[in-house]
C-alpha positions in Angstrom: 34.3 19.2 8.9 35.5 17.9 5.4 36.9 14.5 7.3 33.2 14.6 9.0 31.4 14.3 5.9 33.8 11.9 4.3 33.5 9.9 7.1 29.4 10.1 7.4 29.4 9.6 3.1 31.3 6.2 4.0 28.6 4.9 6.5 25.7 5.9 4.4 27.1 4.1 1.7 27.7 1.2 3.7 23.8 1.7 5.2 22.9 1.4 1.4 24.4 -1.4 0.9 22.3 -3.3 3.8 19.2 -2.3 2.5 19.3 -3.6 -0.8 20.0 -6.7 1.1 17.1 -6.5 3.3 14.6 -5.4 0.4 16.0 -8.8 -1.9 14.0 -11.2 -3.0 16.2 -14.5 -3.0 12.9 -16.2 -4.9 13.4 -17.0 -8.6 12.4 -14.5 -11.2 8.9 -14.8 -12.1 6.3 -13.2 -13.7 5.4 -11.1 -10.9 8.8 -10.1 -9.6 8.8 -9.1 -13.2 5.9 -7.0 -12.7 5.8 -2.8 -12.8 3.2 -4.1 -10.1 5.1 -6.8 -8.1 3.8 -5.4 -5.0 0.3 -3.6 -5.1 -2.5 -4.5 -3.5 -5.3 -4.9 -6.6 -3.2 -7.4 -8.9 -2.7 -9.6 -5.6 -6.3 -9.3 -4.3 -8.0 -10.0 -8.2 -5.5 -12.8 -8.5 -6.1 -14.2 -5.0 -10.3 -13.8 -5.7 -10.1 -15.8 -8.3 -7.6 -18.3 -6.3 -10.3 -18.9 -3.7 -13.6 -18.9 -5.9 -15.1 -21.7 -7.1 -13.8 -21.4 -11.0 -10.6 -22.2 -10.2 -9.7 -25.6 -11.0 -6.3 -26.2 -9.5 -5.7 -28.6 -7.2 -4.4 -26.1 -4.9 -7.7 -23.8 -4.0 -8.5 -26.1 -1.4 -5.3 -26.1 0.3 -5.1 -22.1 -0.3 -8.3 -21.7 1.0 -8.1 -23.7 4.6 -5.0 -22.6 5.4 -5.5 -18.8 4.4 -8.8 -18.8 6.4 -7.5 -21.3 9.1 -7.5 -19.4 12.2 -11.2 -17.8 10.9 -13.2 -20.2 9.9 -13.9 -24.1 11.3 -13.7 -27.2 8.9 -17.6 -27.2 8.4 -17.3 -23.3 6.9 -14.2 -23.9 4.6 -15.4 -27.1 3.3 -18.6 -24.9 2.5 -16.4 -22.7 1.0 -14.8 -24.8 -0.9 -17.7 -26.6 -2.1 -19.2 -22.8 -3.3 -17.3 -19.8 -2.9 -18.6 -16.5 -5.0 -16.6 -13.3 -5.1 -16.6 -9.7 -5.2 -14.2 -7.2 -5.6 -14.2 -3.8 -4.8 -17.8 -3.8 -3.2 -19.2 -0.3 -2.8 -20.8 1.0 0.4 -23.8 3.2 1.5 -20.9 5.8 1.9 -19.0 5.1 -0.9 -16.2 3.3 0.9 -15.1 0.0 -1.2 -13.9 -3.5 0.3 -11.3 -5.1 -1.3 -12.8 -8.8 -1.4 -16.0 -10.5 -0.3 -15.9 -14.9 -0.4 -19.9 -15.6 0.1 -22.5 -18.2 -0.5 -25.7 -18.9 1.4 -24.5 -19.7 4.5 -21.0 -17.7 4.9 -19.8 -14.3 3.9 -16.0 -13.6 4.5 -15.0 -9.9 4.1 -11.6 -9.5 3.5 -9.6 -5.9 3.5 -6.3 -6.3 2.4 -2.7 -4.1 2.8 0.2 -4.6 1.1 2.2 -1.2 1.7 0.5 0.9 3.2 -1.5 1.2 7.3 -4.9 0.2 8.2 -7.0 3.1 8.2 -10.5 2.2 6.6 -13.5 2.2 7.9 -14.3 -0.5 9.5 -17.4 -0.3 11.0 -19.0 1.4 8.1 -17.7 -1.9 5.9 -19.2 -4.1 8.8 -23.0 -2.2 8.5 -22.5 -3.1 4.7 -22.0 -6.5 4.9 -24.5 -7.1 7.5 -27.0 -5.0 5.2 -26.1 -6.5 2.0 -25.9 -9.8 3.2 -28.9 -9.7 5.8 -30.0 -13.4 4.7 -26.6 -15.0 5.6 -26.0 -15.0 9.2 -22.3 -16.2 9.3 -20.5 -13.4 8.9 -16.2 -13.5 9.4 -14.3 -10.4 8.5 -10.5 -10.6 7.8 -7.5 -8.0 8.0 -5.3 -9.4 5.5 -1.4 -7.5 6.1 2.2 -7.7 6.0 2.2 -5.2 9.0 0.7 -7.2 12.2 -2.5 -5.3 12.9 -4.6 -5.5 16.5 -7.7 -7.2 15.9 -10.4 -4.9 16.1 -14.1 -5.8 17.1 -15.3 -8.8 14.7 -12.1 -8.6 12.5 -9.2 -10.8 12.8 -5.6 -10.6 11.2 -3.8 -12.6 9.2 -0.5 -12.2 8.3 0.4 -12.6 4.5 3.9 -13.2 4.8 3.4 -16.4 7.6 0.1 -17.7 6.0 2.1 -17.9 2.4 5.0 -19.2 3.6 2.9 -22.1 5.0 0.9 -23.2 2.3 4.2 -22.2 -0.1 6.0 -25.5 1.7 2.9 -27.6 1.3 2.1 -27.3 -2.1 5.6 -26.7 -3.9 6.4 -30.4 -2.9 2.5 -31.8 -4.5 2.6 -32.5 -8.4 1.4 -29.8 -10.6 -0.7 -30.9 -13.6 -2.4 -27.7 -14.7 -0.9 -24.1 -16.2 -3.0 -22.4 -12.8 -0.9 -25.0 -10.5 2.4 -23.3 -11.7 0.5 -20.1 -11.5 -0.4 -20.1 -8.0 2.6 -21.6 -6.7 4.7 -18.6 -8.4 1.9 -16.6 -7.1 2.7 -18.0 -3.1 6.3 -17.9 -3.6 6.5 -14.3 -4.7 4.3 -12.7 -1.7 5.9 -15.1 1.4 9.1 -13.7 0.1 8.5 -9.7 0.2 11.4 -8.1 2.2 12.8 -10.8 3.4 16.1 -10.8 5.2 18.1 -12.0 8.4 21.0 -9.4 9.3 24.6 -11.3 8.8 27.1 -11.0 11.7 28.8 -8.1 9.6 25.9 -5.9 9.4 24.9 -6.3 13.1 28.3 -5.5 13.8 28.6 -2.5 11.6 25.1 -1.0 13.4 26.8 -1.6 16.8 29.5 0.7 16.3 28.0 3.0 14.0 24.7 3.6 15.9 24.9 7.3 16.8 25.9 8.1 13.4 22.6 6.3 11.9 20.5 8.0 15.1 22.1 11.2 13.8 21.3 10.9 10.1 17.8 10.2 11.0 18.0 13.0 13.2 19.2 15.2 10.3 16.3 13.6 8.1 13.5 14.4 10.2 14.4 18.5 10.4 15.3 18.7 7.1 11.2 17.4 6.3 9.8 19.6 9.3 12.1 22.6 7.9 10.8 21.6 3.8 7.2 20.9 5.4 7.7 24.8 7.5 9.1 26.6 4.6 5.5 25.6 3.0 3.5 26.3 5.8 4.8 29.5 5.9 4.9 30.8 2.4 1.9 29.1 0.9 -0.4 30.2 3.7 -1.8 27.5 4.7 -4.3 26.0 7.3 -1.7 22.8 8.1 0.7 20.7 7.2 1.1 16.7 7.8 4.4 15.4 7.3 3.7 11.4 6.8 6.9 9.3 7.9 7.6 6.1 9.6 5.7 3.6 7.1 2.5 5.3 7.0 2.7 6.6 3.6 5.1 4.4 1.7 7.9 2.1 2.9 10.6 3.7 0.5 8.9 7.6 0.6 8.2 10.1 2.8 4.9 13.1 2.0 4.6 16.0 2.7 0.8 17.4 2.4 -0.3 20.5 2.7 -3.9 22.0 3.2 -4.7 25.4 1.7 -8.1 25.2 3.3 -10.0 23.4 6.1 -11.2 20.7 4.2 -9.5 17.7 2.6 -8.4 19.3 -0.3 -4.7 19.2 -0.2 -1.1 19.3 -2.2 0.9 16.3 -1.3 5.1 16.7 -2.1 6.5 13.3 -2.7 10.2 12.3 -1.7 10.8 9.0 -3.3 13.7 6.7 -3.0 14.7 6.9 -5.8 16.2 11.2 -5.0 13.2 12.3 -7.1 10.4 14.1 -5.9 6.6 14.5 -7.0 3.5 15.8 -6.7 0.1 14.7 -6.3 -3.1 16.8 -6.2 -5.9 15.5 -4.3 -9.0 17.2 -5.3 -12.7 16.4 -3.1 -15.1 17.2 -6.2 -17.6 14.6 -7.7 -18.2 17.4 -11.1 -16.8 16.2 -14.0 -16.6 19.1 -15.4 -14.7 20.9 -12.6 -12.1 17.7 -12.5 -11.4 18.6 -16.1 -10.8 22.0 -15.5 -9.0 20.9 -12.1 -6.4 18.7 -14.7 -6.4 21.7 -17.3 -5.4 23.9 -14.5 -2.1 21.8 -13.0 -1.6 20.5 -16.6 -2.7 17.9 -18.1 0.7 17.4 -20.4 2.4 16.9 -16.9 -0.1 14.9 -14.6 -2.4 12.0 -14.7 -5.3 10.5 -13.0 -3.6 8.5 -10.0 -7.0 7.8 -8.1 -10.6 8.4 -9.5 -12.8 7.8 -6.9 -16.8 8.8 -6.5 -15.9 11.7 -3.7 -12.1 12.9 -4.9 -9.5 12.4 -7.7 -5.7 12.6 -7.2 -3.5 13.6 -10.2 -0.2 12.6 -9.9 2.8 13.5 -11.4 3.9 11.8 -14.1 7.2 9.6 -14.0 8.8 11.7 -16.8 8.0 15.0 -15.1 9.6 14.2 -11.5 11.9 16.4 -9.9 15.6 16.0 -8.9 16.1 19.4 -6.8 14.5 19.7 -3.7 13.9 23.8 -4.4 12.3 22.9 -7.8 10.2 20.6 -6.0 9.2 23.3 -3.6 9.0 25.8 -5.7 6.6 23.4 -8.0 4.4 22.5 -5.1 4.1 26.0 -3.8 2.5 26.6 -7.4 0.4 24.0 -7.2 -0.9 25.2 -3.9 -1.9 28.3 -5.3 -3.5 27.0 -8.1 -5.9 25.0 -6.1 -6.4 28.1 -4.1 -7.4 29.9 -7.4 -10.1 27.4 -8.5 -12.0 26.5 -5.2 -12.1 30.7 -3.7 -13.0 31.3 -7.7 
């Protein structure tokens, strides 16, 4: 058994090694590889609106804008875009829903919902009756899913990808002369999102998959009970009304969640397991009070979380980056407090 676990210690090591490979960015360093937020989705979509509106002087909108919005639009309604092209961000709907970027004038409205690291799973159709009521003067209407991960067109909208439409306009405009300090800007800006996880396996690594595949099959296997055994062992012991363990991409690329409901309603405790082996918490409470969201952060402790998400229906408090855990019982032992405090507060 000690040879066993020498041996699988030696492949996971060598598995490590591969993925730092194929989560390298070979692009120069930059201001926003530089970033704390190199990769989320409301520094690229402000940065982006601005790109495409009409303010922005750089040479380059015009070449951004076609070939972003290539496959949408016709020449007649990006050169009308590119003549006038308003913004808004964050637009709020009827339901409270927001969507991530609008491009409008008087005779097209492009609605844009963009994803970075995480699935599609917005409302759609709500966002659709709010673009066809807020902008019931304008006709032309064009709605755009703007991801890394390929999405099926749905309805009216249409995907592009980020990764392919950057890397295109990326080999147009890095070889044009750049006169302004936004002309640098936006071809750092290009460079930086074509290149996100990037990476063609070497010989060596195919190879070393090939002979080593049932090992990887079974650490995966030996990952996915140990999160149905953490996300049972809560079940069970906090009482609960269910538990949704979130893997395969659809909470994070590098972490897996764990979130359990105390009660039939949203409400819920979410246990983090990062990549970096730390875990967290975040508390996702469905109250629009004030008062009572002060109370909820007094409750979990305010010295220990923050406001992650402050929307108009919920808040999330998250655990702060000092406060995470490195044992897997603390973090169980944490979260099954923190179940029990929200259970406190909402039958109190």
């Amino acid at each position: 058994m000690k040879k066993a676990k020498e041996i699988f210690q030696t492949i996971i090591t060598d598995i490590d090694n591969i993925y730092k490979k194929l989560n390298k960015d070979d692009s120069s360093d930059n201001f926003f590889s530089m970033s704390t937020k190199a990769y989320y989705e409301n520094p690229f979509t402000k940065i982006l609106s601005f790109i495409l509106s009409d303010n922005c002087k750089s040479k380059f909108r015009g070449v951004v804008l076609e070939m972003l919005l290539n496959d949408v639009c016709n020449k007649e309604e990006v050169d009308c875009l590119k003549e006038t092209c308003r913004v808004k961000l964050e637009h709020q709907t009827l339901e409270g829903n927001r969507i991530d970027l609008i491009l409008f004038n008087e005779k097209i409205v492009v609605a844009i919902e963009v994803k970075i690291n995480h699935i599609l799973n917005n409302p759609l159709e709500d966002y659709e009756t709010e673009i066809n009521r807020y902008f019931s003067n304008v006709e032309n209407k064009k709605f755009v899913i703007l991801s890394y991960k390929e999405e099926i067109a749905s309805g009216f909208w249409k995907f592009i990808s980020i990764q392919d439409t950057f890397s295109n306009i990326f080999n147009v405009i890095n070889t044009q002369d750049k006169s302004l300090s936004w002309d640098y800007y936006i071809i750092d800006f290009i460079n930086h999102f074509k290149n996100k996880d990037i990476y063609t396996m070497e010989q060596e690594d195919m190879t070393f998959v090939g002979k080593n595949f049932v090992s990887i099959l079974k650490a995966k296997e030996i990952l996915d009970t140990s999160i149905k055994n953490i996300a049972n062992k809560l079940f069970k012991e906090a009482s609960l009304t269910s538990i949704l363990p979130i893997t395969n991409n659809a909470w994070d690329k590098n972490e897996i969640a764990i979130r359990a409901y105390p009660f039939e309603n949203k409400n819920n405790v979410t246990l983090v397991l990062s990549s970096d082996n730390k875990f967290y918490i975040s508390v996702y409470c469905y109250i629009e009070e004030t008062d009572k969201r002060d109370e909820i952060l007094t409750n979990i402790g305010k010295d220990k979380f923050s406001s992650h998400e402050d929307k108009k229906d919920f808040i999330c408090y998250k655990l702060n980056d000092s406060e995470r855990l490195s044992d897997i019982n603390e973090a169980i032992k944490f979260t099954l407090e923190q179940i029990q405090i929200m259970k406190n507060f909402f039958l109190n």
